[in-house]
N, C-alpha and C positions, 0 to 999 in steps of 0.2 A: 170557678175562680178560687186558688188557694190564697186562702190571707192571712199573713204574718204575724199583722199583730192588728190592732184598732186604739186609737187615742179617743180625746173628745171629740175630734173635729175631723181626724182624717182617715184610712185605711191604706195599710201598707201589706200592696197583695205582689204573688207574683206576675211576672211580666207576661200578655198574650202579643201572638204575632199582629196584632192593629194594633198594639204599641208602637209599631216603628212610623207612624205617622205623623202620632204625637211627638217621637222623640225628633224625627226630622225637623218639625214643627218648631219646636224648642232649641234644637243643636243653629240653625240658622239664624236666630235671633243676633244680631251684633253685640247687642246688650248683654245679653245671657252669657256670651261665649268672651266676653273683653278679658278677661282674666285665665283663659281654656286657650288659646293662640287663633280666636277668631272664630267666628261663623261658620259651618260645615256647609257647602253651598250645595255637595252631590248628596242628595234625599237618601241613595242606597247607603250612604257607608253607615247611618244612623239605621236603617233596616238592618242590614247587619249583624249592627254591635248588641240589636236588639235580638238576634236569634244566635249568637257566641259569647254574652257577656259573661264573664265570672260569675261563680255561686254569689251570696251575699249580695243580690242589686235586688229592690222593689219597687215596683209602682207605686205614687202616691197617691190617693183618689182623695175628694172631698168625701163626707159620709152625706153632707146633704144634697149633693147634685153627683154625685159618683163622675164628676168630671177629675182626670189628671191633671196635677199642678208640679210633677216633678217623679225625682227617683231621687234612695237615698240608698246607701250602702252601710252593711257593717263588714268586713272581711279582713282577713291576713294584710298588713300592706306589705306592698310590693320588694321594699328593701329590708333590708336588718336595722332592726331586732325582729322584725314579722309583729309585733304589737294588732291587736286589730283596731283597725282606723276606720274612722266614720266621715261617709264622704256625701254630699246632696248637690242636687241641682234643680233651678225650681225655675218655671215658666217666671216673665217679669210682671205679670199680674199679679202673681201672687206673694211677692217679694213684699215686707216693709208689715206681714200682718201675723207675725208668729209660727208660724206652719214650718219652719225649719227647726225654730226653738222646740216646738213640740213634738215631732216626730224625733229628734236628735235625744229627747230625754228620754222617751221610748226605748231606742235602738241602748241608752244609757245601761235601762235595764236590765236589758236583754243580757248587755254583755253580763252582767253581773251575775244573769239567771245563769248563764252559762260557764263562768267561775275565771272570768278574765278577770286579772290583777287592776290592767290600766288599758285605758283606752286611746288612742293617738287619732290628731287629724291635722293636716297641711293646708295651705293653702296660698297665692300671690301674696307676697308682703304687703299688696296695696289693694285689697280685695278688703277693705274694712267692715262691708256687712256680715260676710263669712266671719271674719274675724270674732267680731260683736256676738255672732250665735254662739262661736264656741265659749266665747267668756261668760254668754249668761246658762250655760248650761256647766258651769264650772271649772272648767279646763283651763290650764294655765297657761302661757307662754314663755316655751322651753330653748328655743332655739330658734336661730335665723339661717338659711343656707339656700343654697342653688341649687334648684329644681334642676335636675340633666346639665348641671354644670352652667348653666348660662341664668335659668330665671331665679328673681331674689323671693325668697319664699320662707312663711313662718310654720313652726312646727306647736301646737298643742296638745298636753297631754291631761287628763285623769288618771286618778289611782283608784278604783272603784274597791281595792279590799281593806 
């Protein structure tokens, strides 16, 4: 198991194929997915995503039970300016107890170790938990716009130099 990085609390490794279990697990939740366009209900397409994901996606383990509580990304995002953006997604158990906060200050780092200027992350306009991480992890809010033209969605950035 290659590992990314390690915080206090969590481990961010890369993905094995008995991830796509978890991730079915997770992708089905109504909860998890209200803000994603819904619940993935076919178990394969989250198998899948777990064996073609882009570079930049990890596993998030606890360190003290090595159980998954999500994946969190650092990578290019997808449109212009290419900024690289930080993106997570985290079972609903684990929601409400820092574990986004603290793997996102992490991934903070990194970008820095690796001589990114700024860091960008999106998310629904009404996704206020999301929201709330990125504010305590610094990140300010820069804009409002439409996801694919249709969803109202907020954009946050960092300037890490």
């Amino acid at each position: 198991m290659a590992v990314f990085r390690e915080t206090a609390r969590l481990r961010l490794r890369d993905f094995r194929s008995e991830d796509g279990a978890f991730i079915a697990r997770m992708n089905s939740d109504p909860e998890v997915m209200t803000f994603l366009g819904g619940p993935m209900t076919d178990p394969q397409q989250s198998f899948d995503w777990v064996e073609r994901r882009p570079p930049g996606f990890w596993i998030a383990d606890v360190l003290a039970t090595g159980e998954p509580i999500g994946w969190f990304h650092l990578r290019p995002e997808r449109q212009e300016p290419f900024q690289l953006e930080l993106g997570y997604r985290l079972i609903r158990s684990a929601w409400g107890q820092g574990f986004a906060t603290e793997a996102s200050l992490a991934l903070l780092e990194v970008a820095r170790e690796w001589g990114s200027p700024r860091v960008v992350a999106t998310t629904d306009a009404l996704n206020l938990g999301s929201r709330r991480v990125m504010e305590k992890v610094g990140m300010r809010h820069t804009a409002d716009f439409l996801y694919d033209g249709k969803l109202p969605s907020a954009r946050y950035e960092i300037e890490l130099g």
